[in-house]
C-alpha positions in Angstrom: -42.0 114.6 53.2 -40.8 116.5 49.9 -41.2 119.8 51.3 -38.8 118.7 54.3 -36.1 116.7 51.9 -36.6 119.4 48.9 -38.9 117.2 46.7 -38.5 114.2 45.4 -36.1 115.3 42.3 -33.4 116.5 45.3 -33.8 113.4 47.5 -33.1 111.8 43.9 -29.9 113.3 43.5 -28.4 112.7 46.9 -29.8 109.1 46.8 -27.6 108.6 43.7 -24.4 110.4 45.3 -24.2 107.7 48.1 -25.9 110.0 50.8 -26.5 106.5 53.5 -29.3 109.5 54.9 -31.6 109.9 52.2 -31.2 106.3 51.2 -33.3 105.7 54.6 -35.4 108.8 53.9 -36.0 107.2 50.4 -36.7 103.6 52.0 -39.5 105.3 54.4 -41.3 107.2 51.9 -41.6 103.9 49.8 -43.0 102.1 52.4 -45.3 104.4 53.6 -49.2 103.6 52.7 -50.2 107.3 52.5 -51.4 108.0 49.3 -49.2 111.6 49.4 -46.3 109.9 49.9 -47.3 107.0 47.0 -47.9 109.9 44.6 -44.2 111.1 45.3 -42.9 107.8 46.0 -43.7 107.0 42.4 -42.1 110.6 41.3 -39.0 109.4 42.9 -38.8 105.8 41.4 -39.2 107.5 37.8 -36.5 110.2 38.6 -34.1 107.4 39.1 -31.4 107.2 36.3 -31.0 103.5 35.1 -27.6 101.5 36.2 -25.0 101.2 33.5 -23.9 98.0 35.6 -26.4 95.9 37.1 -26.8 95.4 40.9 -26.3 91.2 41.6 -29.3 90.4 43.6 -29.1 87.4 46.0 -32.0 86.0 47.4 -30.8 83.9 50.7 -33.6 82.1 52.4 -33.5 79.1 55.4 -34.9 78.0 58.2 -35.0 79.9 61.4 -32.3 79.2 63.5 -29.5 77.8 61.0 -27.6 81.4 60.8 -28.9 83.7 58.1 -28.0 86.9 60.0 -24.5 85.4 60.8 -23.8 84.2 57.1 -25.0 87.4 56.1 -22.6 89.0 58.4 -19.8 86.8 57.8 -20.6 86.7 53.8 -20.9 90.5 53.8 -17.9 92.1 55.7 -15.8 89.9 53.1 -18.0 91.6 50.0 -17.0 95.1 51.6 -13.9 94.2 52.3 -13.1 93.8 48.2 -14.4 97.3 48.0 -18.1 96.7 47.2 -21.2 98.2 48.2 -23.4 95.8 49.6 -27.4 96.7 50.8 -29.1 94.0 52.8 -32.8 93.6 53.0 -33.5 91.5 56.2 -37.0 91.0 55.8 -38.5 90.0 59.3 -41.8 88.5 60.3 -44.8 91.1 61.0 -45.9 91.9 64.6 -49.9 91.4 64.7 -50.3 94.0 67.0 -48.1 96.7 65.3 -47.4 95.6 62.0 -43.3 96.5 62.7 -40.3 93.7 62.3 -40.3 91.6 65.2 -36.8 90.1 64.6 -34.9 93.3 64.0 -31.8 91.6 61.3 -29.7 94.9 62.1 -29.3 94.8 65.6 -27.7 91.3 64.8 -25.2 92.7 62.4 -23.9 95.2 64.5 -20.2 94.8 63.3 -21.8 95.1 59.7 -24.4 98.0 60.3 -21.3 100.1 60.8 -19.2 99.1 57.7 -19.5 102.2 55.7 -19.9 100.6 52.4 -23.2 98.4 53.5 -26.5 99.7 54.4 -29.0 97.0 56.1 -32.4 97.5 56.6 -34.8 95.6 58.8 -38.3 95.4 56.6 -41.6 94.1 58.1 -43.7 91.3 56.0 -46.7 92.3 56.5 -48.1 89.1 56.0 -46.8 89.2 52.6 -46.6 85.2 50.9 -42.8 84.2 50.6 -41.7 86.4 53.5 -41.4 89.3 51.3 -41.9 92.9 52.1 -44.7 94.6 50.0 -42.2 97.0 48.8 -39.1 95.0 48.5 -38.7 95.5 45.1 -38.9 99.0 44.4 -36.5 99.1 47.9 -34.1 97.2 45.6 -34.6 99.8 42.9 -33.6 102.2 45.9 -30.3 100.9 46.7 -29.3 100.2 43.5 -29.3 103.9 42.6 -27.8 104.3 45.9 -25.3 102.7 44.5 -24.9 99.0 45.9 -23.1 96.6 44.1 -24.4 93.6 45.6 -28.1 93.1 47.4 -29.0 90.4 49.7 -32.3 89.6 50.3 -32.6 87.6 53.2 -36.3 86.3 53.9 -38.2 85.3 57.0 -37.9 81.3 55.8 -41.0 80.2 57.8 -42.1 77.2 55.0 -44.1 80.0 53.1 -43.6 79.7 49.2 -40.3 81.1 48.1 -41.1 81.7 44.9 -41.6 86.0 45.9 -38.0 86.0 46.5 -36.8 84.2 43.6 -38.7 86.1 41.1 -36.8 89.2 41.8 -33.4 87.9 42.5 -30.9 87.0 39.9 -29.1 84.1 42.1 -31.2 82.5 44.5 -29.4 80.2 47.8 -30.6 77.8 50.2 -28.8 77.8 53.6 -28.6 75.2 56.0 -28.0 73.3 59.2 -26.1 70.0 59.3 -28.6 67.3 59.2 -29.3 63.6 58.8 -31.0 62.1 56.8 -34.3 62.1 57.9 -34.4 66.2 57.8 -32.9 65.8 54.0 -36.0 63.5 53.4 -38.2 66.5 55.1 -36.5 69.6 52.7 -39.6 70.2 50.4 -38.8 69.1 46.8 -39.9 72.8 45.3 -37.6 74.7 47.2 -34.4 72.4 46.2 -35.8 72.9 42.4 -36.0 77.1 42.9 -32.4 77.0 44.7 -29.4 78.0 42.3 -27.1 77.4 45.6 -27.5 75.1 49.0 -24.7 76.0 51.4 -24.3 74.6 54.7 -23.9 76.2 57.2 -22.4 75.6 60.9 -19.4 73.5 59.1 -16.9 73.7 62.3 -16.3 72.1 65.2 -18.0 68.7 66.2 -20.1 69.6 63.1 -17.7 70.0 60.3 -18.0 66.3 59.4 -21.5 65.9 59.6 -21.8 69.3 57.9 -19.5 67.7 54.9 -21.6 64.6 54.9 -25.2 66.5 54.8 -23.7 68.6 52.1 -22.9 65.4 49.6 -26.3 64.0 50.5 -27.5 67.6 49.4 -25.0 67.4 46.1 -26.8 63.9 45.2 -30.1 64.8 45.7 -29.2 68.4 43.6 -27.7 65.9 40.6 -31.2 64.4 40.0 -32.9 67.5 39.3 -32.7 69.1 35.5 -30.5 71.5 35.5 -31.5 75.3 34.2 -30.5 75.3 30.3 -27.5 77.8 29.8 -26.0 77.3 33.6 -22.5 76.4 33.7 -21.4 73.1 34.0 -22.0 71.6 37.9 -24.8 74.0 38.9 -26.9 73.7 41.0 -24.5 72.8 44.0 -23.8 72.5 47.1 -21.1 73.6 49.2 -19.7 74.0 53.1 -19.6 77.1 54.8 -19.2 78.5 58.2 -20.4 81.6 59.7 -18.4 81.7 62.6 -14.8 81.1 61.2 -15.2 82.3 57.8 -14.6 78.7 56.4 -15.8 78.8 52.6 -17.2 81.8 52.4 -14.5 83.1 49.6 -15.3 79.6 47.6 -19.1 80.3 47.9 -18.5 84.2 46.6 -16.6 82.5 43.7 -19.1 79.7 42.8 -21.9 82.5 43.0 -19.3 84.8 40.7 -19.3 81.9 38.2 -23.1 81.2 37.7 -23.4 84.7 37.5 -21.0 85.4 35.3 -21.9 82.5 33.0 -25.9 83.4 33.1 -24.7 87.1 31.9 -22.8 85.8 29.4 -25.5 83.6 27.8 -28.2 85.8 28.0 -30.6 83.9 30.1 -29.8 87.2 32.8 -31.4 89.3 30.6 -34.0 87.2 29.6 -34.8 86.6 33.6 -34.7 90.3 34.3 -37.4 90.9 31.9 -39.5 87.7 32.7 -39.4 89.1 36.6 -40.2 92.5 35.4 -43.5 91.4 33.6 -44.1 88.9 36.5 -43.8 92.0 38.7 -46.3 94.1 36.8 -49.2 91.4 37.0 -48.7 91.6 40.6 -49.0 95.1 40.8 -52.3 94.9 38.8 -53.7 92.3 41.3 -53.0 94.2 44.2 -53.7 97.4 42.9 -57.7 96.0 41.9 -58.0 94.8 45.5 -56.8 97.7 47.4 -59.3 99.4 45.1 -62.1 97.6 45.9 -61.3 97.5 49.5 -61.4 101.3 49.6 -65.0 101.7 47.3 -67.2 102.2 49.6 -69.7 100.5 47.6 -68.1 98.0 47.7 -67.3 97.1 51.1 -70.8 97.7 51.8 -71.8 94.8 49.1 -68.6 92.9 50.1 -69.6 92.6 53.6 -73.1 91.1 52.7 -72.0 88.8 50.5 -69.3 87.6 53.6 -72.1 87.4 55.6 -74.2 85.2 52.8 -71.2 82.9 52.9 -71.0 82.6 56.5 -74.9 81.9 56.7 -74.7 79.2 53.7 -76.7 80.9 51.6 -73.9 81.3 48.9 -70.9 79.3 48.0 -66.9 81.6 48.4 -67.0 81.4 44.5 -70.3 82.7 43.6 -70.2 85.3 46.0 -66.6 86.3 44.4 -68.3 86.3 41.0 -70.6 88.4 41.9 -68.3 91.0 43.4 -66.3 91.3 40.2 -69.4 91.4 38.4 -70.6 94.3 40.2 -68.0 95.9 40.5 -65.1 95.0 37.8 -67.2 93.5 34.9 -66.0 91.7 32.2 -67.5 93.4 28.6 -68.3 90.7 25.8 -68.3 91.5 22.3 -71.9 92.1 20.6 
């Protein structure tokens, strides 16, 4: 791929001059699994020049079915409107046959997908916990140099732990169908606590009230919780919104503006960005060992016995991990 773009430095420099085709070039190259192209995809990521002003990053998760791909249509065309560049990651659910998005976000922001100041891009999972692409983040490093102003990362939101998405997003929101009160009762506690924002969605029509009425049950239940020390006063909330006639999406843009603004101003941005960063790292560590050890050949040799030891009875999960890592990643102990 380097010889054909003119190496990574090139691709670089046309990434950060707003070329929409090498940002796509760029995004395939990252997620490719070839080790030549992770050798140069690492060249490229350490070619980028840091941002002078930091990219917001919104994480948007929800349930299937209660309108992400509208609200991020709806929520986006008003971003680009006010002349900013927005990049949306749509990461969709993995096909077990293929490994390729099954959902496919940009089809379903066609009016979008042809605004020339966004760029969407449909990601598979792959399986990954939290319904986030294995290399979402260093995507995000991607369209940032590209130049984006805002970046949306909307996940799968299949009741997988969230906690992927909000540990490389700055603000993350909850969206929303109207409901009663026995679906408030079934919203899991954990995701409330890790949402900055709870909008709710759908609020027109023969919905609008019930949509007002569900969001006040959300704004009681969101009262209870301990609020993040340093957030401005009334956060977390929860607010109306509707995809389909725009109703609150300008209040929801200026709420999210204000706990942005008032996080940056504090400090606890910074202090998150670098708490993310290091999270980020220990992943990479983890994932790097075991996509090590799957391609020893020793050790998928002495990794298949010991499965088959486990399988037999003969030795318990743990003791047969132990024993791996012994072999294979020991742990030295001071004489």
């Amino acid at each position: 791929m380097s010889d054909r773009d003119g190496g990574t430095t090139e691709l670089a420099a046309r990434l950060a001059s707003g070329d929409r085709r090498a940002l796509a070039r760029a995004i395939t190259l990252i997620e490719s699994s070839r080790a030549d192209h992770r050798a140069e995809a690492r060249a490229l990521l350490a070619s980028l020049p840091p941002r002078e002003t930091p990219a917001l990053r919104i994480g948007l998760t929800g349930t299937p079915g209660v309108g992400k791909s509208s609200f991020t249509e709806s929520f986006g065309l008003l971003l680009t409107e006010r002349g900013l560049r927005l990049a949306v990651l749509a990461v969709d659910p993995s096909s077990a046959r293929s490994g390729g998005s099954i959902l496919g976000d940009k089809t379903r922001m066609e009016k979008l997908a042809r605004t020339p100041g966004a760029f969407i891009r449909p990601s598979p999972s792959q399986a990954t916990l939290g319904g986030v692409g294995q290399r979402t983040r260093e995507t995000i490093r991607l369209v940032e140099a590209w130049g984006a102003d805002i970046v949306v990362i909307e996940t799968v939101g299949v009741g997988q732990s969230e906690t992927m998405v909000a540990d490389m997003t700055d603000i993350f929101v909850l969206l929303l169908a109207p409901a009663g009160g026995d679906e408030l009762q079934g919203v899991k506690r954990g995701i409330m606590e890790m949402a900055d924002i709870i909008l709710v969605n759908k609020a027109d029509g023969e919905l609008k009230s019930q949509a007002l009425r569900t969001c006040a049950d959300y704004g009681g239940a969101l009262r209870l919780l301990r609020a993040r020390p340093g957030d401005p006063e009334g956060f977390p909330c929860a607010r109306t919104v509707s995809a389909y006639t725009g109703d609150g999406l300008e209040a929801a843009w200026e709420t999210i503006e204000k706990l942005a603004k008032g996080r940056q101003a504090n400090g606890s941005w910074e202090a998150r960005r670098r708490a993310q960063a290091q999270t980020w790292f220990s992943h990479a560590i983890e994932t790097g060992l075991i996509a090590r050890l799957h391609k020893n050949p020793e050790a998928a040799a002495r990794r298949a016995e010991l499965a088959r030891q486990v399988a037999d009875g003969e030795l318990t999960p743990d003791i047969a991990a132990e024993t791996l890592l012994d072999a294979f990643a020991p742990v030295s102990h001071p004489s």
